[in-house]
N, C-alpha and C positions, 0 to 999 in steps of 0.2 A: 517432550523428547521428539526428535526428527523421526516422522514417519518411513516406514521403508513400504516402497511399489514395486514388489519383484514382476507383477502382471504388465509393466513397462519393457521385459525381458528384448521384446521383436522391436523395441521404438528402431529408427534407423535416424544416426545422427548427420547432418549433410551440415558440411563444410563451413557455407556461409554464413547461416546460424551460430555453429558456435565459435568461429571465427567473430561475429558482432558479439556474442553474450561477453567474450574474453577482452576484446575492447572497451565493453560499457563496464565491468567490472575494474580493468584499471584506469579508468576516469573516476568510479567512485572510491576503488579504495588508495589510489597511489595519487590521482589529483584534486581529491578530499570534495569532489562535486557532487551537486545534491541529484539522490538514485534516482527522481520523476523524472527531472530535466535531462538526464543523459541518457534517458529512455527512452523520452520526447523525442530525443532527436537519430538516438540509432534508430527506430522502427521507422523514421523516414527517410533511411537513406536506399532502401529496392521497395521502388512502388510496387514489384514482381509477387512479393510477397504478401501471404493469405491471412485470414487472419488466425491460422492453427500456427503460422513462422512464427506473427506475432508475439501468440502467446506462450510460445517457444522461449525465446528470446527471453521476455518478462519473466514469465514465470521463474525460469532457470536462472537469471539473475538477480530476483527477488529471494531466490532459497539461500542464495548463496550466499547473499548481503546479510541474511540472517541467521545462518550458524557458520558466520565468515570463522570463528574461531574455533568449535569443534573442527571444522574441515581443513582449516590449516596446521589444528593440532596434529589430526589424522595424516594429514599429507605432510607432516614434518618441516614445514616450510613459514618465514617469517617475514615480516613487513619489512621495509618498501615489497610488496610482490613483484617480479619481472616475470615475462609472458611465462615463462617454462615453470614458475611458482603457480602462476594461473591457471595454467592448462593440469596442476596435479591437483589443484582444488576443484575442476570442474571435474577428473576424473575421478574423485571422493563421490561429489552429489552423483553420477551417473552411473555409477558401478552400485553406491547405499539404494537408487533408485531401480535398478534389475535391467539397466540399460548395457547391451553389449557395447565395449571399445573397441573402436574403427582402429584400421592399423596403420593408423599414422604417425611421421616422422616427430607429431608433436607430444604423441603419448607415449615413446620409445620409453623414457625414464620412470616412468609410473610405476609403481608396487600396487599394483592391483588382488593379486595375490593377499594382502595384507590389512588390506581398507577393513574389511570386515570384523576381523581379530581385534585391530584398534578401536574400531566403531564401538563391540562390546566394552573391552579394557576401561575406554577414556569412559563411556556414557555412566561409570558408577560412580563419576567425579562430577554433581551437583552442575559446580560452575564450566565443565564442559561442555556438559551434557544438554545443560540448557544456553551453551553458547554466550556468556556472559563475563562481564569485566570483575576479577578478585572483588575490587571494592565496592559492586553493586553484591555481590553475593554475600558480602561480612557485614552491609549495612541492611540487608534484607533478612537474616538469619535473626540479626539484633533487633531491631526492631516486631518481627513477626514470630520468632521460633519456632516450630512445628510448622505453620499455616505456610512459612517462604516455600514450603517444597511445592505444594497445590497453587500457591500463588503464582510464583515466577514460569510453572508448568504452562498455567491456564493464558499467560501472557504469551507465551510462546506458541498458540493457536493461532490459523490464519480467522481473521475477525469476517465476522458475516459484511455482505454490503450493506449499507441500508441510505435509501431514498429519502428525503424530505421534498413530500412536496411542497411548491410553492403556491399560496389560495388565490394569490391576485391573479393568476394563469389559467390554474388547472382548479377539478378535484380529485380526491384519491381516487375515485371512482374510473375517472379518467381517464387520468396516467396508466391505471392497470391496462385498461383496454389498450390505450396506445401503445404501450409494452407488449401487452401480448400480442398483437399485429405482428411486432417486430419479432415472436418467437421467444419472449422473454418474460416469463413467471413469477409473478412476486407475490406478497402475502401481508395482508394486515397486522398489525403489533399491538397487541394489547395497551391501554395506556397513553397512547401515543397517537394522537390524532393528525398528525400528518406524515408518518413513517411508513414506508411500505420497503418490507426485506426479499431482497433475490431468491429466490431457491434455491438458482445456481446460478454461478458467477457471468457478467459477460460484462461485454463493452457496451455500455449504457451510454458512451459520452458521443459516440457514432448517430442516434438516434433522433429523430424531428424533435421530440418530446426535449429532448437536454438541448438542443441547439433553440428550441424557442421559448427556453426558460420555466419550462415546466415543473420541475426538479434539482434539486444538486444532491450530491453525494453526501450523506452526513452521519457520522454514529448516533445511535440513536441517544447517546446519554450525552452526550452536545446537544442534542435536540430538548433535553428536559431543560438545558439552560432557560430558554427563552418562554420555557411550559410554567415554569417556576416565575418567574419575573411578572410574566402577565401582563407584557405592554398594552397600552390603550392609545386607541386614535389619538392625536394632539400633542402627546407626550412628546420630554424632548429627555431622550436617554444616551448616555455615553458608554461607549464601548472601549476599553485604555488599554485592553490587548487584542485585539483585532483581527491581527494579522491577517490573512488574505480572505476572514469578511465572512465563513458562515454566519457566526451566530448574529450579524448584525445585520446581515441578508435574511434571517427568520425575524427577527425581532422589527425591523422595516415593513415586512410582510403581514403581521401581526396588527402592525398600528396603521393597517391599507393606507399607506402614503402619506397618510396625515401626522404632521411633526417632526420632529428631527431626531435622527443619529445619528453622533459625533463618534468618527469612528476613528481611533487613534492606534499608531504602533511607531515602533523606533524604525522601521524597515520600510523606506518609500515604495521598492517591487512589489511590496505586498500588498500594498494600498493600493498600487496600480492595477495589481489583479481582482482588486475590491470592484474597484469602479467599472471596470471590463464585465465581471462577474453581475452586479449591480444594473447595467444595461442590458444583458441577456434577460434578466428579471424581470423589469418592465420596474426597477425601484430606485426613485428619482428624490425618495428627502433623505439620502446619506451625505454628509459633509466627513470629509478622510482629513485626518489632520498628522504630518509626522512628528514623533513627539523626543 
């Protein structure tokens, strides 16, 4: 269930900010593009901007991508969204978050007033509540019974970061230090010998450490992929979904360079991002094949 931050109360909303979050939202929801990439590219369009606009920006339009359909419930408003739909769904997350609305020409229409009443009403309906599609809800009930209610909850958490290093570079030892330099905390994983988890969240991908291969971003339970497997020097292992190359980027690193990875997917961008990826690594026996 969507958190509420009434301690948000004093945020001050400025313009250009949510003037972009309203943009990148209808690029993902009305021109069906993918959320990283159109994120990618609004956070660089004001070099002006710190990195709190940043994560302004993201964050508030990563909330929103995810209980796009409680908040459009709430906001009585339906697909294709046009700006004035968008602007009553950001005024859902903003008012659910303790944020005063600014008295703009864009928020005249808004039932602010009402957000709240709805918030409670809709949130004892399962598949609102948890912001989810009829027919994920009817086939998670069937399948799960009881457990769908904790299940689909516990999915609806924002997930921890977690690190994998990479040994041909660094070690964990390392990377901590090199992190922490940067002002940024992490913490060993039980289990898991090369996982190191954020305390708190930041931008990891700004840092020396990620630009010279030290790390990539990985869940930790992708990470057992390649724990389980247990590649060895020489080997020569195929990877048949790939896509943009974690696990074949651990599993490379594993076998220190020696042998090959056949790293295959139906999607050439993603291979392309392999091999990009792959270089930052310092890991040179991957073969990308599309298939």
């Amino acid at each position: 269930m969507i958190p509420l931050h009434p301690n948000k109360l004093k945020m001050k909303l400025h313009r250009n900010l949510v003037f972009a979050s309203i943009d990148a939202l209808h690029d993902i929801f009305n021109e069906k593009k993918q959320a990283d990439k159109v994120l990618r590219n609004t956070l660089k369009r004001d070099k002006r901007w710190g990195a709190r606009d940043r994560s302004f920006i993201a964050e508030t339009t990563y909330d929103i991508v995810r209980w796009k359909r409680l908040y459009a419930e709430i906001a009585e408003v339906k697909e294709p969204f046009d700006r004035g739909n968008l602007f009553r769904m950001f005024t859902v997350w903003a008012t659910l978050h303790g944020i005063q609305i600014p008295d703009w020409p864009q928020f005249e229409a808004t039932p602010t007033r009402r957000i709240k009443g709805r918030f409670d009403e809709l949130s004892k309906i399962r598949k609102l509540r948890e912001s989810i599609p009829d027919w994920l809800d009817e086939l998670g009930e069937k399948e799960l019974g009881k457990k769908w209610d904790k299940e689909i909850a516990a999915l609806n958490k924002q997930a921890s970061v977690i690190l994998r290093v990479n040994p041909l570079k660094a070690t964990l030892e390392e990377v901590q230090a090199k992190l922490s330099e940067a002002e940024i905390q992490t913490e060993t994983i039980k289990g898991y010998p090369h996982a190191l988890k954020l305390v708190e969240r930041a931008n990891v991908f700004v840092t020396d450490a990620f630009q010279n291969g030290w790390f990539e971003v990985q869940d930790a339970s992708s990470q057992k992929v390649a724990q389980l497997l247990d590649p060895k020097p020489g080997m020569r292992i195929i990877d048949v979904c790939a896509g943009a190359g974690g696990k074949s980027l651990h599993i490379a690193s594993l076998m220190e360079n020696k042998g090959q990875v056949v790293s295959m997917d139906i999607y050439a961008n993603k291979l392309t991002e392999l091999k990009r990826r792959a270089r930052r690594n310092g890991i040179h026996n991957i073969e990308t094949r599309v298939i």
